[in-house]
N, C-alpha and C positions, 0 to 999 in steps of 0.2 A: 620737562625741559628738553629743547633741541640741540642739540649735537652737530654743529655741521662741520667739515673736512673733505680733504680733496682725495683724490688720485693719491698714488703714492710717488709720484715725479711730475708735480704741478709747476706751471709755466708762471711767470710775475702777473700776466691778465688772472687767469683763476685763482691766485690766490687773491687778489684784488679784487675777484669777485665776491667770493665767500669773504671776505671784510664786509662788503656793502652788503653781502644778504645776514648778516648779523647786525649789523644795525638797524637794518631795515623789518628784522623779524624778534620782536620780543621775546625774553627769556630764551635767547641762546646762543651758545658759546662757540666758539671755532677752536681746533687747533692743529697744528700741524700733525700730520698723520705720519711720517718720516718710515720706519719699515713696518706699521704695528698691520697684522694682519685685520680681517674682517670679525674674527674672534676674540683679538687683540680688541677692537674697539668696542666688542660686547664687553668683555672685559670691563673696561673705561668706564662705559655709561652704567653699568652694574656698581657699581663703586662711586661714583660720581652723581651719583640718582638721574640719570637720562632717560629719557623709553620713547626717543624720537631721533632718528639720525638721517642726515640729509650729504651724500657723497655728491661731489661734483670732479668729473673727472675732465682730461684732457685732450682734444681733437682739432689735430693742426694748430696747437699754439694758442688754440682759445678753448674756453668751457664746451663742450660738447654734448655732455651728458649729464645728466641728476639723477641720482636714483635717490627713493625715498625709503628708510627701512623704519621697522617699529620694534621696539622691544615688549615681548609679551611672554611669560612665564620662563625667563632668562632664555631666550630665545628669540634672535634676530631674523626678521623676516621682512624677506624682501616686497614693496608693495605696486611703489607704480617706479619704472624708469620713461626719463621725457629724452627723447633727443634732440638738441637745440639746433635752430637753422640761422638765426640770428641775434644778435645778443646788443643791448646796448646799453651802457652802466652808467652812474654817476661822474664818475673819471673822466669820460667822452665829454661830458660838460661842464665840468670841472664845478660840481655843486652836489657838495657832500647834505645828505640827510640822514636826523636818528629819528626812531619812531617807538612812541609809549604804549601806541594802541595799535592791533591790526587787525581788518574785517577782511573776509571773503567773501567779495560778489562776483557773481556773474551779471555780465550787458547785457542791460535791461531789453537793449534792440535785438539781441541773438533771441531767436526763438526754434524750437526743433530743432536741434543740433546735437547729435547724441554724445559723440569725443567731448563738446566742451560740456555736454551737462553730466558725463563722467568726472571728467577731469573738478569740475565747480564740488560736489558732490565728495570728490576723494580730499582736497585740499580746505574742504570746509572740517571734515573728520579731524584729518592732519593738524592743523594749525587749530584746532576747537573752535571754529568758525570767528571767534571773539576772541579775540587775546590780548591782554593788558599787562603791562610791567609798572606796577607803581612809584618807583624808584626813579626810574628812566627818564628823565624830561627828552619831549619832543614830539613831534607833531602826531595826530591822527593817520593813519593811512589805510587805504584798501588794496588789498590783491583782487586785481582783476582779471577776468578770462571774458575774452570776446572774440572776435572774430573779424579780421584785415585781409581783405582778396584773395578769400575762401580759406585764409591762414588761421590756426588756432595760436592767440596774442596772448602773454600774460605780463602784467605791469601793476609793479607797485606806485599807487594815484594818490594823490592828495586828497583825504577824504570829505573835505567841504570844498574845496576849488577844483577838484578834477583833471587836475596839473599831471602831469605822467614824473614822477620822481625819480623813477628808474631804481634797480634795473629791470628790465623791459626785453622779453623775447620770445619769436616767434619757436612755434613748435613744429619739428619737422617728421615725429612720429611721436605715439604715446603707447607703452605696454602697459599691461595691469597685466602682476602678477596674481595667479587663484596662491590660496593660502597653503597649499602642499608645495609647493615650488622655494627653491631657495634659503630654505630654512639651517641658520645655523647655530649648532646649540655648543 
């Protein structure tokens, strides 16, 4: 299961984010993070059986940043942070979606592109490239990563009509942590 949470002084946009990327991402949960530290949330997901956690934090009043951690022998370890350059949610178009299924692809038209066939690559691992919630009603969906005016694009699509459902945003740097880095036990 995924874990997702903000910043520890999240603005109404981010948390309105992290609503939309809970329903948009099958099997998992949000919740307000309020003062609990990084070990505080190890914590949580140890207790709560989690061993996926997805922080979005806050920059200038909107989402900024993701970092992606993973829990592995009670031990939180940091994997990739994205720095976001543009952001555009559900909210913006006032059309909420839930989703039972979720695939990661990569555009078919990006070819040679090393950033997004890391990025395709770490987020296929992350999210088990296939993930279903059978519980859940609601539509199909793909996380896509492509590439927009030399930009690295990621966007939750409608997985038979190719609709962009949002949210949708451009990447303005990506880190990958190596696995000695970050690590908190």
């Amino acid at each position: 299961m995924i874990l997702i949470t903000t910043s520890r002084r999240p603005t109404r946009r981010v948390r309105t984010f992290i609503k939309e990327l809970e329903r948009m991402i099958p099997d998992s949960r949000r919740i307000q993070r309020g003062k609990l530290s990084l070990q505080g949330l190890r914590d949580y997901m140890i207790l709560h059986g989690f061993d996926r956690l997805i922080v979005v934090e806050t920059w200038k009043g909107n989402p900024g940043r993701i970092q992606f951690f993973t829990l592995e022998e009670g031990r939180l370890k940091r994997r990739v942070t994205m720095y976001l350059k543009s952001l555009s949610m559900q909210i913006d178009v006032k059309k909420p979606y839930t989703v039972s299924k979720l695939f990661v692809e990569k555009d078919k038209k990006v070819t040679r592109d090393e950033e997004v066939d890391k990025i395709y690559n770490f987020l296929k691992d992350f999210f088990h490239y296939e993930y279903q919630l059978e519980e859940r009603e609601g539509r199909e969906s793909k996380l896509l990563i492509s590439k927009h005016n030399s930009q690295t694009w990621i966007g939750f699509v409608d997985h038979k009509t190719n609709r962009v459902l949002r949210p949708a945003f451009t990447i303005r740097k990506v880190v990958f942590h190596s696995e000695e880095i970050e690590i908190y036990n």
